[in-house]
C-alpha positions, -999 to 999 in steps of 0.1 A, spaced: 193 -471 -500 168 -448 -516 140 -423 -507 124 -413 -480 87 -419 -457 68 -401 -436 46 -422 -407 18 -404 -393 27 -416 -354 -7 -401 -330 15 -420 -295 29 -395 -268 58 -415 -273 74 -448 -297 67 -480 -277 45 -504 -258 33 -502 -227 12 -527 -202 -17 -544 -217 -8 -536 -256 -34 -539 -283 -26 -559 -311 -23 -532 -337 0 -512 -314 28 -542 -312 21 -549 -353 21 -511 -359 57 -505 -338 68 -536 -354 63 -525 -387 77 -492 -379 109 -505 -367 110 -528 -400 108 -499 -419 140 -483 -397 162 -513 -400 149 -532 -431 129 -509 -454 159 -492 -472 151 -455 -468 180 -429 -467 153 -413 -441 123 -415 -422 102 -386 -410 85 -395 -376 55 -369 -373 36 -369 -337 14 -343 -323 38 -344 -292 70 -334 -282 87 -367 -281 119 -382 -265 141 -384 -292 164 -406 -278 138 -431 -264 121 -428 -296 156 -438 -318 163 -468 -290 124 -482 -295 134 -479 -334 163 -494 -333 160 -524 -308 195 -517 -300 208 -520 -338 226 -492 -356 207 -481 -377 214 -468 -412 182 -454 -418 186 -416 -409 153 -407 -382 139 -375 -379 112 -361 -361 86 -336 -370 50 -326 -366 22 -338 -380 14 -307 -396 43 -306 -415 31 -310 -453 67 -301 -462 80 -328 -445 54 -353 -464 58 -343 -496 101 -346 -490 90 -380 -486 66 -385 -510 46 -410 -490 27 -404 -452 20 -435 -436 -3 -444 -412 -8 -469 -391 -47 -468 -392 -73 -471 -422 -92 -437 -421 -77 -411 -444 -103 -386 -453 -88 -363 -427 -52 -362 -442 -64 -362 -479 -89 -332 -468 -55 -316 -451 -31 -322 -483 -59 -308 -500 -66 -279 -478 -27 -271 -484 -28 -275 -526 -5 -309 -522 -26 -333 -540 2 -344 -566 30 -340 -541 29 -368 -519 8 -403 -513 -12 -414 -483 -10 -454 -477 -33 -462 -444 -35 -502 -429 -65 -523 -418 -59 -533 -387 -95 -545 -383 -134 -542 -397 -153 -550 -372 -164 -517 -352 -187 -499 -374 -171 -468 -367 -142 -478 -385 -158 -497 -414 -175 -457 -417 -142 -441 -418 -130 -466 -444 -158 -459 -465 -155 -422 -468 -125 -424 -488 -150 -427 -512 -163 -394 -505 -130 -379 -493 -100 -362 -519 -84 -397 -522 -67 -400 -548 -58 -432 -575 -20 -428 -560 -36 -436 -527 -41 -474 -507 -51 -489 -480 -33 -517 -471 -49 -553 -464 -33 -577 -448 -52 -610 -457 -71 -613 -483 -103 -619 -464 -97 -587 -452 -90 -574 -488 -120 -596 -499 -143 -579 -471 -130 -543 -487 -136 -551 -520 -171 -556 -514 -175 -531 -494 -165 -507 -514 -187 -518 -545 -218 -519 -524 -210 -485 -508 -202 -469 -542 -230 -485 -562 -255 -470 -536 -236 -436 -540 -242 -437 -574 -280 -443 -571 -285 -416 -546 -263 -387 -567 -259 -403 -604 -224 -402 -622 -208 -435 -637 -175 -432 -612 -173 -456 -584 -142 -437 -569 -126 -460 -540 -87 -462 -525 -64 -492 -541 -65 -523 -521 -31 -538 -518 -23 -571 -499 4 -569 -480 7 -591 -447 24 -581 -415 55 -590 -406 79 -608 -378 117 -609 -375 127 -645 -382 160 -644 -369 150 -627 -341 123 -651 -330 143 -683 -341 172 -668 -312 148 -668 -287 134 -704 -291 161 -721 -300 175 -718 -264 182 -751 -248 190 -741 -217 161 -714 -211 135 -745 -227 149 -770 -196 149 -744 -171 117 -730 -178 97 -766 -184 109 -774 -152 96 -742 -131 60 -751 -146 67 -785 -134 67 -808 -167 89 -836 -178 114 -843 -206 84 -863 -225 55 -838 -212 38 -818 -243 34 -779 -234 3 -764 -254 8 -724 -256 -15 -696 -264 -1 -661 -269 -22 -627 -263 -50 -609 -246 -73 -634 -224 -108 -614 -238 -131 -637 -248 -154 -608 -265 -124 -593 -281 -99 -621 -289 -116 -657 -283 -139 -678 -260 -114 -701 -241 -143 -730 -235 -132 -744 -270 -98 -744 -263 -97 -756 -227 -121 -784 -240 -99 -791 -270 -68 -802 -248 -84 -819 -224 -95 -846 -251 -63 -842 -267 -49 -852 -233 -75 -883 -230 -70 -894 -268 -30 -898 -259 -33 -916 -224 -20 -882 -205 -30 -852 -203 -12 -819 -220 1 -789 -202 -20 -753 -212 0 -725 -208 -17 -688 -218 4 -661 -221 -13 -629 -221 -30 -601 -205 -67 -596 -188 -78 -562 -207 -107 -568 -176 -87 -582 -146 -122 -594 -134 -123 -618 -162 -99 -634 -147 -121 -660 -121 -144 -667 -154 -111 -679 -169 -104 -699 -143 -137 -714 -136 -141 -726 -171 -109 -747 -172 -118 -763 -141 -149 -768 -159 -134 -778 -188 -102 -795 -183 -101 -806 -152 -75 -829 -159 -52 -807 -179 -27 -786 -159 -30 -751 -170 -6 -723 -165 -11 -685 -163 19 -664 -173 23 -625 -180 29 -616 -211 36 -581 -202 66 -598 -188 90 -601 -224 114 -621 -210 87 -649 -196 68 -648 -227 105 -654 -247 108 -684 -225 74 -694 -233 84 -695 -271 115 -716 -260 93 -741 -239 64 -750 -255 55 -778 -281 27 -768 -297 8 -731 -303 -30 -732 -297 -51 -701 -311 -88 -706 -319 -98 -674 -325 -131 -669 -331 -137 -633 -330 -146 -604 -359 -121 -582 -345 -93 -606 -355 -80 -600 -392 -46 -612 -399 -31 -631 -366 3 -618 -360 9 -644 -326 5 -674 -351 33 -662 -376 53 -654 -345 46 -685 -335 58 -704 -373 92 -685 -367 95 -700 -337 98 -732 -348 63 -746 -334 36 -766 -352 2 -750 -347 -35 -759 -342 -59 -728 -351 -90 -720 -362 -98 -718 -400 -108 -679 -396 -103 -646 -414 -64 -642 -416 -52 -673 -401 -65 -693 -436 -40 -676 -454 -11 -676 -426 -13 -712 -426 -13 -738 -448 -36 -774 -432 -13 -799 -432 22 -779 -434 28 -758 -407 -7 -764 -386 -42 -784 -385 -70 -759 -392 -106 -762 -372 -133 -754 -391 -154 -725 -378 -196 -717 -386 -215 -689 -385 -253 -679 -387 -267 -669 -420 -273 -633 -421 -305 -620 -409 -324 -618 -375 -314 -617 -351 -275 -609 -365 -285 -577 -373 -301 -564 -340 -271 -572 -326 -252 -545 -348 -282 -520 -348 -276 -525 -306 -243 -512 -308 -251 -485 -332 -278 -467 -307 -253 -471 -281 -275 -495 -262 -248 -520 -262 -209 -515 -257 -185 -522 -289 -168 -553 -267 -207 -565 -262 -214 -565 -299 -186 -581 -305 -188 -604 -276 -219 -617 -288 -211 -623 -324 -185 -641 -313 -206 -661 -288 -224 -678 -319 -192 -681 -341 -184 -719 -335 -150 -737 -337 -150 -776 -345 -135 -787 -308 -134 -824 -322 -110 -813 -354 -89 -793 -329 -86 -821 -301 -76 -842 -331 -47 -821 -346 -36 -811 -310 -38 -851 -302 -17 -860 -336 12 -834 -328 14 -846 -293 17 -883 -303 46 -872 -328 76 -855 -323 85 -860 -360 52 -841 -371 59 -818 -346 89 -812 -359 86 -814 -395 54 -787 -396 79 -765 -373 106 -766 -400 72 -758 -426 62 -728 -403 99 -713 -406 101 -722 -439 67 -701 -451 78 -673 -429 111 -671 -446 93 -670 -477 69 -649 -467 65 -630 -434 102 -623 -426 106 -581 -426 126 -579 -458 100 -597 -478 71 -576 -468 93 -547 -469 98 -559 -507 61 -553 -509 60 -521 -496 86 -507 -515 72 -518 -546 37 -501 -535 56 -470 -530 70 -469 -562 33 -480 -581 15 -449 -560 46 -426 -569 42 -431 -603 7 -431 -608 11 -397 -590 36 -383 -618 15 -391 -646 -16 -372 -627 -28 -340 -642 -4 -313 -627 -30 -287 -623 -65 -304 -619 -65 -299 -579 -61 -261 -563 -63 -261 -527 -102 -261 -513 -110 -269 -476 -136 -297 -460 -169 -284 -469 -180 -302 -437 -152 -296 -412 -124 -274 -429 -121 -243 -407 -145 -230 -374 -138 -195 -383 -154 -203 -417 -178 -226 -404 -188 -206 -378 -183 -168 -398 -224 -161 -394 -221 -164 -361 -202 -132 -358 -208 -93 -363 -177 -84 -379 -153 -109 -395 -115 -97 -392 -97 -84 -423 -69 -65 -434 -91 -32 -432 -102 -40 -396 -86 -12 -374 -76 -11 -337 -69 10 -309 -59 6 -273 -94 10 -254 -105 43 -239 -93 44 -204 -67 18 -208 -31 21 -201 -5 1 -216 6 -3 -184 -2 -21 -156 -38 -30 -171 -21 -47 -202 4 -66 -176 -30 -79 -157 -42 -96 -191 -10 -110 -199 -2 -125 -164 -35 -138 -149 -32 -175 -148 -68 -176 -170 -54 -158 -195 -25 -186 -201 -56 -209 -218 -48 -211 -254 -15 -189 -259 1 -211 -278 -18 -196 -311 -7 -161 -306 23 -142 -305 42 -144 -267 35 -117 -241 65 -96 -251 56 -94 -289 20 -84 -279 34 -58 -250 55 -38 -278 21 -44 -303 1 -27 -271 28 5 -266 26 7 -303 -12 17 -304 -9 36 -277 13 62 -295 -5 57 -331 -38 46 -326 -63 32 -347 -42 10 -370 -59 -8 -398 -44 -51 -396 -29 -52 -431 -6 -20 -417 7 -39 -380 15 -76 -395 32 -59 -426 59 -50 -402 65 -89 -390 77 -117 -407 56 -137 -426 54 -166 -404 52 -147 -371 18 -126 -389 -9 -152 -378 4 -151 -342 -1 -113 -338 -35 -115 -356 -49 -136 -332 -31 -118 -304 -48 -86 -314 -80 -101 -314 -74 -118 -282 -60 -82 -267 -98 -72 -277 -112 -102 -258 -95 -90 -226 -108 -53 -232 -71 -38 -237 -83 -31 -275 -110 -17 -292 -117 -22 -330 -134 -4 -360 
């Protein structure tokens, strides 16, 4: 074991709860991988929050002992980060944390690594891009986890920084490093909750199917303008069903992010699949959804949606065991490999132009949601039903294909996907960034806030008669006692807004009684008698002490 990393964590606490975006199960997935398979002496978890550090260590550790040390910390701990050498963070967007290393003169001490999670929502394709504009550095990435996605970046980038070029001039097209790493799954873990006998009988017969009847599963949300239009899929296993003389079982296991969808669902597998016998289960329920792994035959996903970007139910799926039928889309064409774990539907799209891109200029001048932009991209993104029905009708007929793509899937994720492979990965980024980082220039970078959003008291200085300095002097106000008036601004509820950025009641009490025996103290003379880290508190408590009309200053 070696080293150390710091993850950027913005949850009020480590976990899942009901209805769990995809990126929050991959993100506390790959978390916990880097607890129990990442090889790190330590890891720094840094929150905004006060956190359970007991829950937090128990969500880690999946009930594992751990060797990995875990401490927790605050996000504005630069001391913490450059320990570690590395922040992580589950998210693309680092202009804010390089502008903060920055703003604190740690340019050379530590690297920031960020992950794609998706591209579609504007918004984050603009946070992306200003790393081009932001202090990231060349010991700096952002992680892709397909190489459509990296692909998509790459381009990106080049357009982006070409136009920058044209508008300002200079030769450098500065952009992050573009890694490909995929996410991950826990083979072992996954192939001990399929490979359950017992819980595959008992569960097969609760949804009412046979020793010889083929169970079809889908795994995650039910949003068909976030995740994928069921129509394709309903239709797909219904003639699947007709092609082997009986008709397959559908079981989705998911969430409705919109409970309303719900009836749309369920009208358009009456629609179409009337003869297919379709189950609903909850997969905020774990231990249904483990049976579902256990039960099923084959995994169905035809994703069809520009929010999707790798496809972590699919590899979850291959270390389960089951063969697959998907969509040849984004992430899933280099998850799976046509012909050896899964059959791949082709998918079409629109060439670019009108009316494609009133559908994004919608979004942008908030005329239509984000879920309706994507919604109707996806609504003209088509999957080949026919290819589908036919790789869903091939598996069914054979238990030997079945079975021999299964044994592919496991194989590939054993290869590639399991933790301590991708791990691999990212301990080999860490060491690339960290030396890149030692042969920087040691002194190139001094420490210089955002011009744009570095400090509102900078910002905002014009706004003001009389900026505080060292010089500024104070007294306590004509009139005013540093009695009972004092206690009145220090115990009104009001007054409790905002204390946590000045020194406690106590402190600013004694600083009160001080000024009323020598008044008219200059700033640089009151916080030379603190300690250094207590000086910023009574600064602002002076100024907030003026605020309340206790003080008066010069």
């Amino acid at each position: 074991m070696r080293g150390e990393l710091a993850i950027h964590h913005l949850g009020v606490r480590v976990g899942l709860g009901q209805n769990p975006f995809g990126r929050d199960v991959a993100n506390l997935a790959l978390f916990r991988a880097f607890a129990r398979h990442g090889g790190f002496e330590r890891l720094h978890l840094l929150t905004p929050f006060r956190i359970d550090p007991a829950a937090a260590h128990e969500a880690l550790s999946a009930g594992e002992t751990l060797a990995t040390e875990v401490e927790y910390g605050s996000l504005l701990d630069q001391g913490r980060m450059a320990r570690a050498g590395v922040l992580f963070r589950g998210k693309a967007d680092l202009p804010e944390l390089a502008w903060a290393r920055r703003s604190a003169g740690r340019d050379l001490d530590y690297s920031l690594v960020g992950l794609i999670h998706t591209l579609a929502p504007p918004l984050t394709r603009q946070e992306i891009a200003l790393a081009s504009v932001a202090p990231v550095e060349p010991w700096d990435a952002i992680v892709c986890t397909s190489p459509a996605v990296q692909g998509a970046m790459q381009t990106m980038f080049a357009e982006w920084t070409d136009y920058l070029g044209q508008k300002f001039g200079g030769p450098e097209r500065p952009a992050p490093m573009l890694p490909m790493i995929p996410l991950g799954v826990d083979l072992a873990e996954m192939t001990a909750l399929a490979d359950r006998p017992q819980v595959r009988a008992a569960a097969r017969a609760r949804l009412g199917l046979s020793e010889d009847d083929v169970l079809v599963l889908w795994v995650g949300r039910l949003s068909f303008f976030e995740k994928a239009a069921p129509q394709p899929m309903f239709r797909a296993v219904e003639e699947a069903g007709r092609k082997v003389g009986r008709p397959l079982h559908f079981a989705l296991a998911g969430w409705f992010p919109n409970p309303e969808h719900r009836p749309l669902f369920e009208e358009a597998a009456k629609g179409y699949a009337p003869t297919t016998p379709v189950h609903w289960i909850d997969g905020n329920d774990r231990v249904l959804l483990g049976e579902m792994w256990a039960a099923a035959d084959i995994f169905l996903s035809l994703v069809d949606n520009i929010q999707e970007t790798f496809g972590l139910a699919p590899v979850e799926a291959m270390a389960a065991g089951l063969p697959i039928v998907a969509s040849d889309w984004d992430g899933y064409r280099f998850t799976l490999q046509h012909g050896r774990q899964a059959f791949l539907a082709s998918s079409l799209i629109p060439a670019p132009g009108r009316p494609s891109a009133g559908m994004l200029r919608r979004h942008q001048l908030r005329i239509d949601s984000y879920q309706a932009y994507a919604g109707h991209v996806a609504y003209y993104t088509a999957i080949n039903v026919r290819e589908a029905a036919d790789g869903l009708a091939a598996l069914a007929a054979s238990p030997d294909m079945r079975r021999r793509l299964g044994q592919g899937g496991r194989q590939r994720v054993r290869e590639v996907f399991d933790w301590p492979q991708v791990m691999r990965r990212y301990r080999e980024l860490f060491d690339e960034l960290a030396a890149i980082r030692q042969q920087a220039a040691p002194a190139s970078r001094a420490p210089k806030l955002n011009p744009v959003s570095g400090d509102p008291f900078r910002d905002f200085a014009g706004f003001a008669t009389k900026v505080l300095s060292p010089e500024t002097r104070f007294a306590l106000r004509e009139g005013v006692s540093s009695g009972d008036e004092v206690a009145l601004a220090l115990t009104v509820r009001l007054d409790g807004f905002a204390d946590a950025w000045r020194a406690p009641p106590d402190a600013l009490r004694r600083l009160v009684e001080g000024l009323a025996e020598t008044p008219w103290r200059a700033l640089g003379d009151i916080v030379s008698e603190v300690p250094p880290s207590e000086r910023a508190g009574v600064t602002y408590g002076l100024v907030w002490l003026c605020k309340m009309g206790v003080l008066d200053w010069l």
